[in-house]
C-alpha positions as CSV (number, residue, x, y, z in Angstrom):
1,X,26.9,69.6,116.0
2,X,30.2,68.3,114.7
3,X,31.4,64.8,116.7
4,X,34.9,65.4,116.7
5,X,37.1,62.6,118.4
6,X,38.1,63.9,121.9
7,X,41.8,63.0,122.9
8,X,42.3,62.3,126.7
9,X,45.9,61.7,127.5
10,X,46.3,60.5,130.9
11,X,50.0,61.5,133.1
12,X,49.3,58.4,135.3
13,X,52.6,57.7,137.3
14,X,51.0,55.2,139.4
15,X,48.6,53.2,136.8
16,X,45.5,54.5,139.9
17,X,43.0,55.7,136.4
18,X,43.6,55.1,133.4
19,X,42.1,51.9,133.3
20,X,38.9,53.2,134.7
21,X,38.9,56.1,131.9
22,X,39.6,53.7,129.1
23,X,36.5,51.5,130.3
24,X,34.2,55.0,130.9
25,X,35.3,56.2,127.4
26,X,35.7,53.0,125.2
27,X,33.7,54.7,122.3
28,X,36.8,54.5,120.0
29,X,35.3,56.3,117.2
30,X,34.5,59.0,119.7
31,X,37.4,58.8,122.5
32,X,41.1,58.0,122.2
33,X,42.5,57.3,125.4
34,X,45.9,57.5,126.0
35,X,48.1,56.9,129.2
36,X,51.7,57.2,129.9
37,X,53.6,57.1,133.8
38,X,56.6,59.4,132.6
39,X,56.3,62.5,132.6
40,X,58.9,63.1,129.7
41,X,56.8,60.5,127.4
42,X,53.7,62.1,128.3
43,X,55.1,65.8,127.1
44,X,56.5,64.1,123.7
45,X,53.0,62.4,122.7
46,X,51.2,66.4,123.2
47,X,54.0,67.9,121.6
48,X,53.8,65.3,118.7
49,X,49.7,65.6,118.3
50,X,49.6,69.7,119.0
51,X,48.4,70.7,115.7
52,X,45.0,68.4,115.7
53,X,41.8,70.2,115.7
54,X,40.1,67.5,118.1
55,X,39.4,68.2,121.3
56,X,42.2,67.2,124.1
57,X,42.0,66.5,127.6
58,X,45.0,66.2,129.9
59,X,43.8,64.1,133.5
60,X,46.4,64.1,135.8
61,X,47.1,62.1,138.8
62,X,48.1,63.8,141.5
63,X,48.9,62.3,145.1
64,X,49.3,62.9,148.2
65,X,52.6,65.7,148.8
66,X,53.7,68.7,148.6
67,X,56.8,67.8,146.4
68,X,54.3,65.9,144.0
69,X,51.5,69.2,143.5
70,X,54.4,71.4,142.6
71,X,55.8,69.1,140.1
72,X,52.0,68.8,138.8
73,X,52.2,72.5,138.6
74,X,55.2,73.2,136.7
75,X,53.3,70.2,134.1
76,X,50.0,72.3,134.2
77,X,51.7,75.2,132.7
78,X,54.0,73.2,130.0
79,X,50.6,71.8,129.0
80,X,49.4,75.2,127.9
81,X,52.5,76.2,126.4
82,X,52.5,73.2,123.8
83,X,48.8,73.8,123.4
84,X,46.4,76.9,124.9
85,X,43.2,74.9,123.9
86,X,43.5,72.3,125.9
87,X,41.4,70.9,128.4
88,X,43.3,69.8,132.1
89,X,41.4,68.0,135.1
90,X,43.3,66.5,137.7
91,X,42.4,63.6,139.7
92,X,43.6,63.6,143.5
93,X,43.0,62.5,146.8
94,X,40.0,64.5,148.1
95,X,41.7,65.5,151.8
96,X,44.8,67.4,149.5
97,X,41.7,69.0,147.3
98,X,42.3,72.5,148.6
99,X,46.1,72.5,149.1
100,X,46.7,71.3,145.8
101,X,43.8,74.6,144.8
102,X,46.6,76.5,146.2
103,X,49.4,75.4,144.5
104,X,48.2,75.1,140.6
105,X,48.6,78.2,139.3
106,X,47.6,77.4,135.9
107,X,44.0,77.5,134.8
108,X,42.1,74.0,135.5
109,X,39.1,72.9,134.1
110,X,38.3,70.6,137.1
111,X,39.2,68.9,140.2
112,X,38.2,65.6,140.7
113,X,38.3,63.4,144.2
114,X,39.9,60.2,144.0
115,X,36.6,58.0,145.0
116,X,33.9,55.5,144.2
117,X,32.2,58.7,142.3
118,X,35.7,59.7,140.5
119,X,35.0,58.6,137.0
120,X,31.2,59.6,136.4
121,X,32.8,63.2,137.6
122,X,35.4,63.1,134.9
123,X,33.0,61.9,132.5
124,X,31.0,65.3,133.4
125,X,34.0,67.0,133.3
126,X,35.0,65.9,129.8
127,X,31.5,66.2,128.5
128,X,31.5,70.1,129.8
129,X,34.4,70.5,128.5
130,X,33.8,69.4,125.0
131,X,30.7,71.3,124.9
132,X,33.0,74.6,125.4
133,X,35.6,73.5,123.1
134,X,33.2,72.8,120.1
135,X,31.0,75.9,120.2
C-alpha cells in the first residue's frame, strides 16, 4: 500500500483538541496537523492545499448551541465544495450528539464525544478513513 501523508486540519475556535491530535498523530512523515480558531483562516488553508493528492481530514469542534451546529453546518458543506474527497469528523459534546445528527446535513465521516476516550476514537476514525480514501 502506498503511505501517503494524511492532512488533518483542525477548525478549533476554542484551542479544546488540537493539542491532543497533534500529540496522537506526531508521525510528521506520516501526519501534518494543522489547527486554526477562525473560521475564514481555516477555509483559506483548504482552499490553498485543494489540489493535493494526500489524504485530508477536516475535525471540527463543535459546542454546545444551536446557533454554533448551524454555523458548523453551513462549514460542512463549504468543505465539500472546495474539496468532495475529503474526510470531516466532528468532535462535540456527547449530550448535543443527536441534535447536532439533526442539523448537519452534509455527509460526515464520524461523530466523536468530547471525553476521556475522544482521541483514540478519532485516531480510529482517521485510520478508517484513510483506509477508504487509498483503495
Amino acid at each position: 500500500m502506498n503511505k501517503l501523508k494524511t492532512y488533518l486540519v483542525c477548525y478549533d475556535d476554542f484551542r479544546w483538541f488540537s493539542e491532543d491530535v497533534r500529540g496522537r498523530f506526531d508521525d510528521t512523515s506520516r501526519y501534518n496537523v494543522t489547527s486554526f480558531v477562525s473560521v475564514e483562516d481555516f477555509m483559506a488553508y483548504l482552499e490553498k492545499g485543494k489540489d493535493h493528492m494526500n489524504c485530508k481530514v477536516a475535525i471540527l469542534g463543535a459546542h454546545d448551541t444551536t446557533e454554533q451546529f448551524e454555523m458548523i453546518n453551513r462549514l460542512t458543506r463549504e468543505i465539500k465544495k472546495v474539496d468532495p474527497k475529503i474526510g470531516i469528523i466532528l468532535i462535540c459534546t456527547p449530550d448535543k450528539m443527536e441534535e447536532i445528527k439533526k442539523i448537519i446535513t452534509t455527509d460526515v465521516d464520524a461523530y466523536i464525544p468530547k471525553n476521556t476516550n475522544a482521541i483514540i476514537r478519532l485516531h480510529n476514525a482517521v485510520k478508517t478513513y484513510q483506509r477508504v480514501r487509498n483503495n
